[in-house]
C-alpha positions as CSV (number, residue, x, y, z in Angstrom):
1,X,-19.7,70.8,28.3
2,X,-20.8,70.5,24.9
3,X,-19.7,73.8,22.6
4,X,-22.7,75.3,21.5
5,X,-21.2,77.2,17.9
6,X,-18.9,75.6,15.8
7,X,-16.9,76.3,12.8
8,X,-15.0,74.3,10.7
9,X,-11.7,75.7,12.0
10,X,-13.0,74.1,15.5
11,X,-14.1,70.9,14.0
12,X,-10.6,70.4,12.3
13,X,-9.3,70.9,15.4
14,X,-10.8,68.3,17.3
15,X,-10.4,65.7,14.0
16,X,-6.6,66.2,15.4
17,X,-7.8,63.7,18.1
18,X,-8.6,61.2,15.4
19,X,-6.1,59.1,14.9
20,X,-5.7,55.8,12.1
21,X,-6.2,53.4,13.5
22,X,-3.2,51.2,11.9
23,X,-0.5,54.0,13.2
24,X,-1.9,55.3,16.0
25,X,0.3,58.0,16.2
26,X,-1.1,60.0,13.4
27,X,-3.9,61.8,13.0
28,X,-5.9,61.7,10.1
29,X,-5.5,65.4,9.3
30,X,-1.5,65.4,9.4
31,X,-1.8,61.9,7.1
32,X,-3.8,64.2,4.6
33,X,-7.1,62.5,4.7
34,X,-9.3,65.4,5.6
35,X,-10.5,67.4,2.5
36,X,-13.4,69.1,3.3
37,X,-15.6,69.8,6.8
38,X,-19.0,72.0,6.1
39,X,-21.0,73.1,8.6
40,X,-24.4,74.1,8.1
41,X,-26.2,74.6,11.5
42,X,-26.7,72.0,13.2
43,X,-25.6,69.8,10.6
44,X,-22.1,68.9,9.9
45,X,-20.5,67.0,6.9
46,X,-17.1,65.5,6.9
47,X,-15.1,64.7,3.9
48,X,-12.4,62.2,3.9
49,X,-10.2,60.6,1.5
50,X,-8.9,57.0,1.5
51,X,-5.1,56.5,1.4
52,X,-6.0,53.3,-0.3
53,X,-9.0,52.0,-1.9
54,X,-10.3,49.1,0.0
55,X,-8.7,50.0,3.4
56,X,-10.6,47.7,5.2
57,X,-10.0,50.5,8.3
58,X,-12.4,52.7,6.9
59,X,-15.4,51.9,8.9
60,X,-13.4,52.5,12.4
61,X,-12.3,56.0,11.2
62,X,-15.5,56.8,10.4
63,X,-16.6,55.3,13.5
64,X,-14.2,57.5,15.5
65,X,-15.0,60.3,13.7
66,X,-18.0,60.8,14.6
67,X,-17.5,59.5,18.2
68,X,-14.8,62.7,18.6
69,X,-17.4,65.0,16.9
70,X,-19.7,64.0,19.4
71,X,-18.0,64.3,22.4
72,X,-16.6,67.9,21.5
73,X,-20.1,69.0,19.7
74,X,-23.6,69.3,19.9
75,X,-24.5,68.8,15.8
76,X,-27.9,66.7,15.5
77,X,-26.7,65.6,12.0
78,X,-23.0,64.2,11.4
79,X,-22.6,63.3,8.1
80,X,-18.6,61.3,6.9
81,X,-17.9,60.6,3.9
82,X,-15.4,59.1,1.9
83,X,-14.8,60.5,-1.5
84,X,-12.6,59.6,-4.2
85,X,-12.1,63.0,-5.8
86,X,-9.1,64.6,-5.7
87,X,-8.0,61.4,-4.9
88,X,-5.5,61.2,-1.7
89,X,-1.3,61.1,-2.3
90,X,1.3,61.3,0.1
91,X,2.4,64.2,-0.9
92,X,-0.6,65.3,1.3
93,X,1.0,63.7,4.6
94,X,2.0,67.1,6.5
95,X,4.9,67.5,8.1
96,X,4.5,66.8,11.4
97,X,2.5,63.7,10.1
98,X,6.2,62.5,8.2
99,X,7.5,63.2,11.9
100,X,5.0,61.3,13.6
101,X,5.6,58.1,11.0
102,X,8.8,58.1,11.7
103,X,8.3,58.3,15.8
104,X,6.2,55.2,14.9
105,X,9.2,53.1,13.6
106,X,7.5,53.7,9.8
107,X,9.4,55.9,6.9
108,X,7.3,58.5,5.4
109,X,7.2,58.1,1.8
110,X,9.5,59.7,-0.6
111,X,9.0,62.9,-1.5
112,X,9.9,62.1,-5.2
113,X,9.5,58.9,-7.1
114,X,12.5,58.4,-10.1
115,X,10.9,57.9,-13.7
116,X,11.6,54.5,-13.2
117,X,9.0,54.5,-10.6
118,X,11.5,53.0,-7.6
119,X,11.7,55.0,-5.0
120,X,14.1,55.3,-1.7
121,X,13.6,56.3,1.9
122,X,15.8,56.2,4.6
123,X,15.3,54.3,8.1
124,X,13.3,56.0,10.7
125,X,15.3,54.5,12.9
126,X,19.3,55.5,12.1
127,X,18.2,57.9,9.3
128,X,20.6,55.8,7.0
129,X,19.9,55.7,3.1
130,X,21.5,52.3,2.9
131,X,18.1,50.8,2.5
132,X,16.4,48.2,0.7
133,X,12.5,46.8,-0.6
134,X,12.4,43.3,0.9
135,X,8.5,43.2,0.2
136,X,6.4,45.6,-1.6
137,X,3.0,43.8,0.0
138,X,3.6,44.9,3.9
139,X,1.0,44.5,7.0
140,X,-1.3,46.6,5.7
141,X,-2.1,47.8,2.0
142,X,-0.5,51.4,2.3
143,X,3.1,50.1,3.5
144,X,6.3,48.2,2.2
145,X,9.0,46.5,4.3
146,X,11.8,47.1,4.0
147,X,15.4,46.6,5.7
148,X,18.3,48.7,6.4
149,X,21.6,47.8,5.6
150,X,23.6,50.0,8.0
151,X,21.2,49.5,11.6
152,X,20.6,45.7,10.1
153,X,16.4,46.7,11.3
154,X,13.7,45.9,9.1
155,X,11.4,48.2,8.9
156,X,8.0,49.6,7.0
157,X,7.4,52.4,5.1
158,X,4.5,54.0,3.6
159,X,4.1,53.6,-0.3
160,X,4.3,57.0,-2.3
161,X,1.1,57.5,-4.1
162,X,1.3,60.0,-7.0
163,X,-0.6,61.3,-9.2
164,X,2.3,61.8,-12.0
């Protein structure tokens, strides 16, 4: 059965069942894409922020947005967006999301980047900080790969986006 009022705390509740599609053991609310959901009525608008301009993945979140919304909600008017403004970091990534990452066999980015702009992260699967960037360009445009000196894995991790 279909809820009949809705608030925004409600519909970021059920965008917990949204997960990227890439690393399908996140949500898009713990990898900090969700910025904004307004309700008005029976109209509903959903902002989201890209991790990475030109994620071709987009369309599928949006997709499954909307899908979720739908299954949990009676709105007549679902409205996602993508919007560039704050623009999305990892630092936005919550914690259970860095947990999730690393469940997935992906580091979470580093909290800090050096002035240098290199960053570390240790292995999500030995926790080791003997680590190194074999390839900045990974699978997808949001992740490295990189390899662990002290479990000999490779593995990826996400890049840290800034806005330093």
């Amino acid at each position: 059965m279909k809820k009949t009022t809705t608030s925004a705390d409600k519909v970021i509740k059920a965008l917990h069942q949204v997960k990227d599609p890439e690393i399908d053991s996140i949500s898009i609310v713990d990898l900090g894409m969700l910025e904004r959901v307004t309700v008005d009525g029976q109209s509903i608008t959903i902002e989201l922020l890209p991790t990475f301009m030109g994620c071709p993945a987009l369309e599928v979140i949006r997709q499954n947005v909307v899908k979720e919304i739908k299954s949990q909600f009676d709105f007549e008017q679902i409205d996602v967006q993508f919007i560039y403004h704050p623009p999305w970091t990892s630092d936005r990534i919550t914690a259970k999301g860095r947990e999730d990452l690393k469940e997935f066999g992906i580091a979470p980015p580093p909290k800090h980047i050096r002035e240098t702009g290199e960053w570390q992260v240790n292995c999500p699967f030995c926790d080791s900080i003997y680590t190194t960037l074999d390839n900045l360009f990974g699978p997808t445009a949001c992740r490295s790969i990189l390899y662990c000196r002290t479990c000999k894995n490779p593995f990826e991790a996400m890049k840290p986006v800034s806005t330093i």
